[in-house]
C-alpha positions in Angstrom: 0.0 0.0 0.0 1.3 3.2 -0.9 1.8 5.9 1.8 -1.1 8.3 0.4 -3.3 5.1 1.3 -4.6 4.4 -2.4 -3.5 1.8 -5.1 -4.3 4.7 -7.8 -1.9 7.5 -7.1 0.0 9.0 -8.6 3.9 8.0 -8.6 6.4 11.0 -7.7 9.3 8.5 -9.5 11.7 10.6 -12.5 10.6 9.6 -16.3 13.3 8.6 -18.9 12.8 10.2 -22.5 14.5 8.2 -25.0 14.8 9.7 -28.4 14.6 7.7 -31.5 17.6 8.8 -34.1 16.8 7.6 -38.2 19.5 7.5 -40.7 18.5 10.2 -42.9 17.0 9.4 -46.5 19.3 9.0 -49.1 19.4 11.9 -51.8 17.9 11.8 -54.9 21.1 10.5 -57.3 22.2 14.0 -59.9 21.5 13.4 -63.5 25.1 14.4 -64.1 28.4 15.1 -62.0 30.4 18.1 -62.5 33.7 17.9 -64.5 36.3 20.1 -64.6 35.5 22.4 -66.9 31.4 23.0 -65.2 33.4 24.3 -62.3 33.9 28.4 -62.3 37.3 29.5 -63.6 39.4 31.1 -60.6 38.6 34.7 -60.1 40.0 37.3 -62.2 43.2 39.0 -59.8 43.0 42.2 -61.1 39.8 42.7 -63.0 39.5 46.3 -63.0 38.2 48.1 -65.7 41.6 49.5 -67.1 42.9 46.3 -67.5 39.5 45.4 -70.0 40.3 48.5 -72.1 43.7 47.7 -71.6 43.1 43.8 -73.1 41.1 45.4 -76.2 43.9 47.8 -77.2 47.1 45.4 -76.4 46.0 43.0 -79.4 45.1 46.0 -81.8 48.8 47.6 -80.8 50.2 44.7 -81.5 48.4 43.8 -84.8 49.7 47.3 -85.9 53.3 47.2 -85.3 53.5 43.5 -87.0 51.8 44.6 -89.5 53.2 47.8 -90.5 56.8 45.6 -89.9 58.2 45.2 -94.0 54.8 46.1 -94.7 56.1 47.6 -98.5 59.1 45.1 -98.8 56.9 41.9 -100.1 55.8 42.8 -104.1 52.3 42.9 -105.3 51.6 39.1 -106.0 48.6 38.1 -108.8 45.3 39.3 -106.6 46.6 42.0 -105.5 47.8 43.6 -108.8 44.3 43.7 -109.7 43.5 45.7 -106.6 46.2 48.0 -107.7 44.5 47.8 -111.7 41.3 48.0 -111.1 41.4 51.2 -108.5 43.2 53.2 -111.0 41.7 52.7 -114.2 39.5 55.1 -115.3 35.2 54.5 -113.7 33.7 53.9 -117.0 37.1 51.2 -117.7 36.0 50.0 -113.9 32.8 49.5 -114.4 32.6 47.6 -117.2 35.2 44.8 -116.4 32.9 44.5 -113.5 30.5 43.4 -116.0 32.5 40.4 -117.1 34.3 39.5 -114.0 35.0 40.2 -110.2 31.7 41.7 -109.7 31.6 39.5 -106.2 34.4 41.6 -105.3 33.4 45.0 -106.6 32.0 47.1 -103.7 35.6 46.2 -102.1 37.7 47.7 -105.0 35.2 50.5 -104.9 35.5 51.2 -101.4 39.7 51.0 -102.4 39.1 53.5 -105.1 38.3 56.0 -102.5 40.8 55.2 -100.5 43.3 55.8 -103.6 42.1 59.1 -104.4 43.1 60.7 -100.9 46.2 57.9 -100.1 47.5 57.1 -103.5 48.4 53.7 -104.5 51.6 52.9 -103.3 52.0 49.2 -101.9 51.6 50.7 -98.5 48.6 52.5 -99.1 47.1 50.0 -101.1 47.7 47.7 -97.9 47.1 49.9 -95.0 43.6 49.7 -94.9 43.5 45.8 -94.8 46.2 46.4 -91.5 43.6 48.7 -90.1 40.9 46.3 -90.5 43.2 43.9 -88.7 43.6 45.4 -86.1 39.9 46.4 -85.3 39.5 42.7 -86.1 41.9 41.9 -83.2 40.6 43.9 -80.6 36.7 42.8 -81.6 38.3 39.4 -80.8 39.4 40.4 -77.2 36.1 42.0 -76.9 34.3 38.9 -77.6 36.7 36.9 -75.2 35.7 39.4 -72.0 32.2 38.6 -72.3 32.0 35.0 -73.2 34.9 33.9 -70.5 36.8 37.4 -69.1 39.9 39.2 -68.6 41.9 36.3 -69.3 39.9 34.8 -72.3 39.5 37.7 -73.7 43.4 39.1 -73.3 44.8 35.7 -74.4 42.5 35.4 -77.3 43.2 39.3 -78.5 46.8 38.4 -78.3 46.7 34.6 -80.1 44.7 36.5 -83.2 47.5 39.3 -83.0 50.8 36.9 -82.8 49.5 34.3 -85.8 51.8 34.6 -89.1 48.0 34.3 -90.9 46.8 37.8 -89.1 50.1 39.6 -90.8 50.0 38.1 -93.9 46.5 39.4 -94.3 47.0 42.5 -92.6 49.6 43.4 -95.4 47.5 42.3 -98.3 45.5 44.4 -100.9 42.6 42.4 -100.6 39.1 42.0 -98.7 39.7 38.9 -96.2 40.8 41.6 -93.6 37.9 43.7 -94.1 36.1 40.1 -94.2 37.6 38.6 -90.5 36.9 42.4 -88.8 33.3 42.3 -90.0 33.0 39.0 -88.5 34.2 39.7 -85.3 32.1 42.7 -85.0 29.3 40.6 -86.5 29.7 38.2 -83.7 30.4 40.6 -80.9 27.0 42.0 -81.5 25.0 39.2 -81.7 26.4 38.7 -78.3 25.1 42.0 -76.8 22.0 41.4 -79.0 21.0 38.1 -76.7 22.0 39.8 -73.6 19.8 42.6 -74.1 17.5 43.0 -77.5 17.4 46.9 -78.8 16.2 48.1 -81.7 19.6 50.1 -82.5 21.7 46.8 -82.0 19.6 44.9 -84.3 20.0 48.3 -87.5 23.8 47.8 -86.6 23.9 43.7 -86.3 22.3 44.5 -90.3 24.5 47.1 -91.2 27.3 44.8 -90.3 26.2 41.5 -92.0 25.5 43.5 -95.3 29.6 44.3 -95.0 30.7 41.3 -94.4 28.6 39.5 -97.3 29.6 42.8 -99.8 33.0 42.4 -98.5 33.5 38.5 -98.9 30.1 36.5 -100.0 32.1 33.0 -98.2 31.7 34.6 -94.9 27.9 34.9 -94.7 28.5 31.4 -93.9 28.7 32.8 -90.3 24.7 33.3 -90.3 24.6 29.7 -90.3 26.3 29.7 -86.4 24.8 32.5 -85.4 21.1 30.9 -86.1 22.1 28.3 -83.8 23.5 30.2 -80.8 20.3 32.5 -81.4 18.0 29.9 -80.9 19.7 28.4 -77.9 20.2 31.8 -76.6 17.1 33.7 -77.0 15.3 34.1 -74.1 12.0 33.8 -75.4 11.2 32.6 -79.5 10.3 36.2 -80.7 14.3 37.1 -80.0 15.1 34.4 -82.4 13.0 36.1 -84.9 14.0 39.1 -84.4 17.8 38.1 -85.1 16.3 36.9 -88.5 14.5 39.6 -89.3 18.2 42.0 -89.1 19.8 39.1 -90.3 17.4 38.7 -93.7 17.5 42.5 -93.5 21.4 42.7 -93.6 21.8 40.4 -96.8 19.1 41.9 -98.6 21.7 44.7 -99.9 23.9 41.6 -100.7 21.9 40.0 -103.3 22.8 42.1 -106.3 26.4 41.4 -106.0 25.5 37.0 -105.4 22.9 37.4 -108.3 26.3 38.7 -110.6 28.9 36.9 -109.4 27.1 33.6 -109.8 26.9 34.5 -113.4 30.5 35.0 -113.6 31.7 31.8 -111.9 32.9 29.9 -115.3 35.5 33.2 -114.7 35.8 33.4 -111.2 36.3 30.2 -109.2 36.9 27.9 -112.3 40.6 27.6 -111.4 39.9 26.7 -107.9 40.9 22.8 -107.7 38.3 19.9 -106.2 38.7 19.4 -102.5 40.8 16.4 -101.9 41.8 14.4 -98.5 45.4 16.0 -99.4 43.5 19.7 -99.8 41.5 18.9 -96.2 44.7 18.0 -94.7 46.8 21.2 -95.9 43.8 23.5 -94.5 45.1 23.9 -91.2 49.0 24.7 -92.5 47.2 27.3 -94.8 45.1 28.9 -92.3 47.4 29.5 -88.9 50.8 29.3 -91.1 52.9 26.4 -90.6 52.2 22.0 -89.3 53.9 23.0 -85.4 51.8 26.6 -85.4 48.2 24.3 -87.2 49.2 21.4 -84.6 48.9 24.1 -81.2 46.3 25.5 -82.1 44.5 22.6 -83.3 45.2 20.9 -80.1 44.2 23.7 -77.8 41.0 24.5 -80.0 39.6 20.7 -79.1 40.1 21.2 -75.9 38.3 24.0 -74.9 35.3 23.1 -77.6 32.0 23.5 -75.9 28.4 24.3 -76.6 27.5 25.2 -72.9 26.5 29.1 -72.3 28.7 31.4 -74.4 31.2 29.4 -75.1 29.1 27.8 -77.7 29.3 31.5 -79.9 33.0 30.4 -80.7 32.6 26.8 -81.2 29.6 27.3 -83.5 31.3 30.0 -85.1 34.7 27.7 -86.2 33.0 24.3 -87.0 29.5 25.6 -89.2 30.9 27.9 -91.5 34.0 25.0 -92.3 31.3 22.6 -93.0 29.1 24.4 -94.9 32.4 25.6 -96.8 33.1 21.7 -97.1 29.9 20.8 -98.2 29.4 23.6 -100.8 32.4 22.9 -102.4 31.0 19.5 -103.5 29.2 21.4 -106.2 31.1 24.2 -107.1 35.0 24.9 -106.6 35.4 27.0 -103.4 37.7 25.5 -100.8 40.5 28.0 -100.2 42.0 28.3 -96.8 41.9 31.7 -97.0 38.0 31.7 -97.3 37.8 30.5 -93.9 40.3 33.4 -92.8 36.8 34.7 -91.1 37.1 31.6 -88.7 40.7 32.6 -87.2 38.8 34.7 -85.2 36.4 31.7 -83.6 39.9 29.6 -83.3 41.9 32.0 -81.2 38.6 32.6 -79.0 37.8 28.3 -78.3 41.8 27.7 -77.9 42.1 30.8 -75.5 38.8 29.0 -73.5 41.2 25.6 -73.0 43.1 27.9 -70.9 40.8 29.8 -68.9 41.0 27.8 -65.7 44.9 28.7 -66.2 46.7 32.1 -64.4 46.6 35.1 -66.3 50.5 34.7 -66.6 50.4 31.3 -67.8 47.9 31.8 -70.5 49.6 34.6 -71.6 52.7 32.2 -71.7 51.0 29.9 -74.1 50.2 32.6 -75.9 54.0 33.9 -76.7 54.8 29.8 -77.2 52.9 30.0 -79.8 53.7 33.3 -81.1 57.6 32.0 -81.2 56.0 29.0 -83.0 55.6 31.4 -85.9 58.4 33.4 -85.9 60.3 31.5 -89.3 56.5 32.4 -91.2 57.0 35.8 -89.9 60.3 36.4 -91.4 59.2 34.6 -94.5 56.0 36.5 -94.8 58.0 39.3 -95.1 60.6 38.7 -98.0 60.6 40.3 -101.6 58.3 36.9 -102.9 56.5 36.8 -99.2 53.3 37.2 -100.9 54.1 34.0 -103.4 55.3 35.9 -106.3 58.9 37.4 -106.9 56.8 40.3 -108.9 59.8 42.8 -107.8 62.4 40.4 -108.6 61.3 40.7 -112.3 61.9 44.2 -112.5 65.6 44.0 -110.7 66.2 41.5 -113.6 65.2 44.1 -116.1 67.0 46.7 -114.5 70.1 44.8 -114.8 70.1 43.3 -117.9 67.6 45.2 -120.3 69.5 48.0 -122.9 67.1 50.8 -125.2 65.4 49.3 -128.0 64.5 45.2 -126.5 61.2 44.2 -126.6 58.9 42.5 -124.2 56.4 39.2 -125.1 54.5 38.3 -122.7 53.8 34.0 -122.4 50.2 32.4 -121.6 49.3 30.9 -118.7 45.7 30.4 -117.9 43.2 30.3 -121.2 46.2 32.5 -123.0 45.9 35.6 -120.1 49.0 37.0 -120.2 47.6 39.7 -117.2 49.9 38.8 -114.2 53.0 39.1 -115.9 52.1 41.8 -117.9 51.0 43.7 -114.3 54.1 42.9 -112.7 56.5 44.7 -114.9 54.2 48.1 -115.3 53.8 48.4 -111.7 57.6 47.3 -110.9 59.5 48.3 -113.8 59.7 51.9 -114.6 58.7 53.4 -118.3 61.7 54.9 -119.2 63.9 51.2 -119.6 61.0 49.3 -119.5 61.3 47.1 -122.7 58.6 47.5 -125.3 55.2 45.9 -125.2 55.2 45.4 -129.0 52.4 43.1 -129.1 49.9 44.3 -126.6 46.9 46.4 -129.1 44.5 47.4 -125.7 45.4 48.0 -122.5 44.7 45.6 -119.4 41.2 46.6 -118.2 40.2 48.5 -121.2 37.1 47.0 -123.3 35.8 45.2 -120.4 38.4 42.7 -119.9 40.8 42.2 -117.1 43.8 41.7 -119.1 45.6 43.1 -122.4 44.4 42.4 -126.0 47.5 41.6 -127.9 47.8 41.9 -132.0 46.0 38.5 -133.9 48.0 35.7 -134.1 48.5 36.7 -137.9 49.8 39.3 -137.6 52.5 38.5 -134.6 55.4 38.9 -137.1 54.2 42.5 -138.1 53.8 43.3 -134.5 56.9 41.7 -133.1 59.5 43.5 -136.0 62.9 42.5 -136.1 64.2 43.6 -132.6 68.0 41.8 -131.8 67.0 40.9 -128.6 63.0 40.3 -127.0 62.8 39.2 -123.5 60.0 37.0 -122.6 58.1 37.0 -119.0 55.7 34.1 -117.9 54.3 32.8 -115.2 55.7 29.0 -114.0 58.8 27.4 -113.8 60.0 26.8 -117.3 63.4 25.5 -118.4 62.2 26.8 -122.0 60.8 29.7 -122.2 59.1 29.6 -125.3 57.7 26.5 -124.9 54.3 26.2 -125.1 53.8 30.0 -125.9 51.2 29.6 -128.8 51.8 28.7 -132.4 52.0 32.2 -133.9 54.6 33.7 -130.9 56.6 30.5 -131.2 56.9 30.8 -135.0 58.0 34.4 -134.6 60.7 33.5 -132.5 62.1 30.9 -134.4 64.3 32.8 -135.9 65.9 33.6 -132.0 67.6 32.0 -129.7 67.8 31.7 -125.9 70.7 33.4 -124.7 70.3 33.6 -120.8 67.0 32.3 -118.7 66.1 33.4 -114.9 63.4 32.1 -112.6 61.7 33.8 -109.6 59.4 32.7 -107.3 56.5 32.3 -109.5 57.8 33.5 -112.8 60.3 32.4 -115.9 62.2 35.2 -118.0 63.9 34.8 -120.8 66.4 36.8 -122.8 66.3 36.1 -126.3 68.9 37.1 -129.0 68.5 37.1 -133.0 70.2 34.3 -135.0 72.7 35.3 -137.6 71.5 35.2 -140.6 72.3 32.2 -143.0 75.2 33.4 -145.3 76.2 36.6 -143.1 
């Protein structure tokens, strides 16, 4: 019996709480794990905004002074002697070769012909508007690098584009891929800002741009083909895409004119161009960055840091689309040239500067100048009297050598009987007063509506030719004779002649040939 006297009471004795402890649930397995290159590159050390102006203008510094380097010592090769002949024939002359041929080109040589009137046309100012463009192009690269990976993408990228032998030797030449690559870049750069925020200026200036780039190079509206893609994946909502169409439909409408003529003149203009063969395919890549060690680094770090996640996907789209559309439109018509795809360089230097974005500032800047030394040899090369292919100045140091008052000049066939390239290279290197004389030649290069000189018929070669005791004879090739081959009516003219001395430059055969005594004298 309990002491309050009841079997019910209440018992004053402590209670023991024991808690019950469960393993918690497992989680839910991810759909994915992180690799290295998910995980945030380290942040930037010094990311102030000096440095980011400072990472646009280092690349376009250095584009400048490498360019402007020997930027007169290489001659004019083939192309761009027809820069220098069609800017400074007369605009009725212009316009109607433009008729017949290099129509696709013509708003570039027009844009050049302004240029010539206040510059003159020099090889350095026939070439400094391409180093220009070059440099814009560079720092547009480094522009595109700080917003798609920052200070370090877009510095190492800037300076890759700026240090390849492929950026000089385009920088120094007369022709539109410079103007080409910049427009690109810029092309690029603001379909970036156009995704990231949609204005009705950006989109007039995204069309501005695209109608340059297709008037100054048709190849590189290609690039519309990887910007569709990254606009679709990075529109926010459907109506962005379409309203990237819309400027981009907008911005080749001014376009179609020049494609509309120079598909009419392609028997002309890309008939020389050869098939694309596993050799061609494999040579690209020496072509484009400028030599197998300089193709292989690149190359290697441009796999790597391939991706189609975020922004990263602007440069990847833009170096593998446009090569494969290149690629597969050269199976029915001739078009692959390395140096169409100079608007890709660009897109390389951007992905291979991304490989190296989880690397120190100082260490992708490293890989940067390894490359850069990589290139050096090209660099040197790229700037020798035949750096542009052709020894078109060598010609005229053998003339003024060996030529005397009163030789004459015949000029050999090459392509369909043009005799233009040679003909070109000795009136723009060789001056008037001891130039020999053009006996045969009846019209002027780029008068009538033709690109190259009309010569005298081949009956009446003789007549034209005279009796001169010594003719010289330039053509393009390597030759051992160089008569051979140079049409029925010149080689019966110079029968009665014989090779006396021969020379070969880079490109070219010339031949000095004297007159054979006469039988009985």
């Amino acid at each position: 019996m309990s002491p309050t006297g009841g079997t019910g009471a209440r018992s004053d004795a402590p209670t023991a709480l024991i808690v019950r402890v469960r393993d918690a649930p497992p989680e839910p397995a991810a759909p994915w794990r992180p690799t290295e290159a998910d995980q945030p590159a380290p942040p930037e050390p010094l990311d102030a905004p000096w440095l980011r102006h400072l990472a646009r203008l280092l690349p376009m510094a250095v584009v400048a002074v490498l360019g402007g380097i020997g930027l007169n010592r290489p001659g004019l090769w083939e192309d761009e002697l027809a820069t220098w002949g069609m800017v400074t024939v007369g605009f009725d002359d212009f316009v109607a070769v433009l008729r017949n041929v290099d129509a696709s080109i013509g708003p570039y040589y027009l844009l050049m012909r302004g240029w010539v009137a206040l510059a003159g046309s020099s090889d350095v100012a026939l070439r400094v508007p391409s180093l220009l463009a070059m440099a814009a192009a560079a720092g547009l690269v480094a522009a595109i690098g700080l917003r798609i990976g920052g200070l370090r993408v877009g510095l190492v990228a800037g300076l890759l584009f700026a240090v390849l032998p492929t950026t000089s030797r385009y920088a120094q030449e007369a022709r539109p891929y410079a103007f080409a690559v910049c427009a690109a870049a810029l092309a690029t750069l603001l379909l970036v800002r156009l995704l990231e925020r949609p204005r009705f200026l950006r989109y007039l200036g995204y069309s501005a741009v695209v109608a340059l780039l297709g008037l100054m190079h048709l190849v590189g509206l290609l690039l519309l083909v990887a910007h569709a893609l990254v606009a679709w994946r990075g529109a926010q909502r459907r109506r962005g895409f379409f309203g990237w169409l819309g400027a981009a439909v907008a911005g080749t409408l001014p376009v179609l004119p020049v494609l509309w003529l120079g598909r009419q003149q392609t028997g002309t203009q890309i008939n020389w161009i050869p098939p694309v063969t596993l050799d061609r395919l494999v040579d690209t890549p020496e072509a484009l960055f400028g030599g197998p060690l300089l193709a292989g680094a690149v190359l290697a770090l441009a796999f790597l840091g391939m991706s189609m996640r975020e922004r990263a996907a602007v440069a990847t789209a833009w170096l593998v689309l446009p090569t494969v559309g290149l690629l597969l439109a050269a199976q029915l018509t001739p078009l692959w040239l390395p140096r169409y795809l100079l608007f890709t360089v660009p897109a390389w230097a951007l992905v291979a500067s991304l490989a190296l974005r989880r690397s120190s500032l100082l260490r992708g800047t490293a890989a940067m100048l390894a490359i850069g030394l990589l290139g050096i040899p090209v660099q040197v090369e790229i700037r020798g009297v035949t750096g542009h292919s052709q020894g078109t100045k060598d010609i005229a140091a053998v003339l003024r050598a060996h030529a005397r008052p009163g030789d004459t000049l015949v000029y050999g066939p090459f392509d369909a009987g043009d005799q233009r390239t040679s003909r070109d290279a000795v009136n723009r290197y060789v001056d008037e007063s001891w130039r020999p004389r053009d006996v045969l030649m009846t019209v002027p290069a780029r008068r009538q509506g033709t690109l190259g000189a009309r010569e005298c018929a081949d009956r009446d070669v003789p007549v034209c030719l005279g009796r001169p005791e010594r003719v010289w004879v330039v053509r393009k090739g390597a030759l051992d004779d160089p008569v051979q081959r140079i049409g029925p009516a010149k080689e019966a003219a110079l029968k009665s002649y014989a090779v006396d001395r021969t020379w070969r430059v880079r490109g070219f055969s010339i031949g000095l040939l004297v007159r054979k005594p006469e039988v009985g004298k």
